[in-house]
N, C-alpha and C positions, 0 to 999 in steps of 0.2 A: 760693397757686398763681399763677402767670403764665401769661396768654393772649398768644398771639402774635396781630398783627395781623389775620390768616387767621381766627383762632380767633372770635375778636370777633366778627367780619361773619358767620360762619356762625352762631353763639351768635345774634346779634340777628337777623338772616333768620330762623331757625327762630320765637324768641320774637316775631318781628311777625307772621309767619302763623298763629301758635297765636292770636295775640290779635286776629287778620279784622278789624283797624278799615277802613272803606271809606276815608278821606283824612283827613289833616293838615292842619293851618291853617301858615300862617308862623310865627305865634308859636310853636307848637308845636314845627317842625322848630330854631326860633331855639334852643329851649328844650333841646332835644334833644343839640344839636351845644355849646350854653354848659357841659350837664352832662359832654361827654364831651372838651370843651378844646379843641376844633375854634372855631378865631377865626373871626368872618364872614366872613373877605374868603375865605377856603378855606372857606369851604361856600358860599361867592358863583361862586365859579370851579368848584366843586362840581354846584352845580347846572345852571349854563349847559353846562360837557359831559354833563351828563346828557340833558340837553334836546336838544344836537346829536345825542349818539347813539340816543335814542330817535327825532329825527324819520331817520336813517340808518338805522335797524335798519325803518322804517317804508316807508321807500322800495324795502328789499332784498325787504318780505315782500310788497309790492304788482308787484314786478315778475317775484318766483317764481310769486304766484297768474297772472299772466300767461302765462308760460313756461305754466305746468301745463294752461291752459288748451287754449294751443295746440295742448301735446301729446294731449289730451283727443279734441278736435277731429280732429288726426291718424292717431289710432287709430281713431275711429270711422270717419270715410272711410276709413282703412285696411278693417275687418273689411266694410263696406257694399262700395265699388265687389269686393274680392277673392274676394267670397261671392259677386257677379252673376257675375264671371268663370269660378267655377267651374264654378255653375248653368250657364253660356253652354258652357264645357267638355264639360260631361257631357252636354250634350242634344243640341251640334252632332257634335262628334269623340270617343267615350268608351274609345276604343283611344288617344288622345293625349293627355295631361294636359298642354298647355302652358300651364296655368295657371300652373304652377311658376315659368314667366320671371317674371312679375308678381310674384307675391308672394313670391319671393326677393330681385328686386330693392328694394320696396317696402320688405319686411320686414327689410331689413338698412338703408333710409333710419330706417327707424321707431325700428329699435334703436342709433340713431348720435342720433337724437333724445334719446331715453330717458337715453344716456348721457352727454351735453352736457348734460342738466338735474340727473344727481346729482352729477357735476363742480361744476358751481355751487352746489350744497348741499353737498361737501365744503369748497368754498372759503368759504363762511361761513354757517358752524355755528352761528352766535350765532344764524341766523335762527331756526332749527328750538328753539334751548335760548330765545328770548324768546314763542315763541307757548307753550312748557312751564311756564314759569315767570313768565307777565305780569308776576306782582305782588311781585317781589323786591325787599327792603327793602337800601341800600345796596351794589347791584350792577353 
C-alpha cells in the first residue's frame, strides 16, 4: 500500500501523541529525518521555519489575549456604568426610560468590538488550532 505525503504526517502525528514522549534530543530528530531520507540541510531549513512560525503564531496568541482583555474590560464597564444609569432612571424619571440612548448607543460600540475581534480570529485560525493542538509532531 502507498501513503501519500498527507497520509504520513497524519500517520506519525497520531503515533507521536499515542507515544506522549515530553522532547527529543538532536540526535534523535537527526536520526529520525536519516530513517525517513530527509538530508540535513532540509530538516536544517526545516526547523528554523518551524521556529519562526512558532515564535509568529506566539506573537498572534499574545496579542488576541490582549484584544480579549480589553474587550473584557469593555463589557464590564459596559454592564457597571449601564446598570447605574438605569437605577439613576427608574428612581429619578420612571415614566421615561432614557436609559435606552446609553445603552443603545454603547451596546452597538460593544457589539462593533465583539465583532472586530472574531474578524481577527477568522483571519488566523492557526491561532485558535495551535493553542488545540500545542504538541503536534511535523506540523
Amino acid at each position: 500500500m502507498n501513503y501519500s505525503s498527507d497520509d504520513v504526517q497524519r500517520i506519525l502525528q497520531l503515533a507521536m501523541a499515542r507515544k506522549q514522549q515530553e522532547s527529543f534530543s538532536e540526535k534523535q530528530l537527526s536520526e529520525m529525518a536519516t530513517e525517513l531520507g530527509i538530508s540535513p540541510e532540509l530538516l536544517e531549513s526545516a526547523k528554523l521555519e518551524s521556529l519562526a512560525q512558532a515564535k509568529i503564531q506566539q506573537k498572534q496568541q499574545t496579542r488576541r489575549k490582549i484584544r480579549l482583555q480589553g474587550f473584557k474590560a469593555h463589557l464590564i464597564s459596559f454592564v457597571a456604568v449601564n446598570t447605574f444609569l438605569v437605577v439613576l432612571n427608574l428612581m429619578t424619571t420612571p415614566r421615561y426610560f432614557w436609559a435606552i440612548y446609553p445603552i443603545s448607543g454603547w451596546g452597538l460600540g460593544l457589539f462593533m468590538h465583539h465583532v472586530a475581534i472574531n474578524r481577527l480570529n477568522e483571519k488566523f485560525p492557526d491561532i485558535q488550532k495551535s493553542n488545540t493542538n500545542n504538541n503536534n509532531f511535523l506540523s
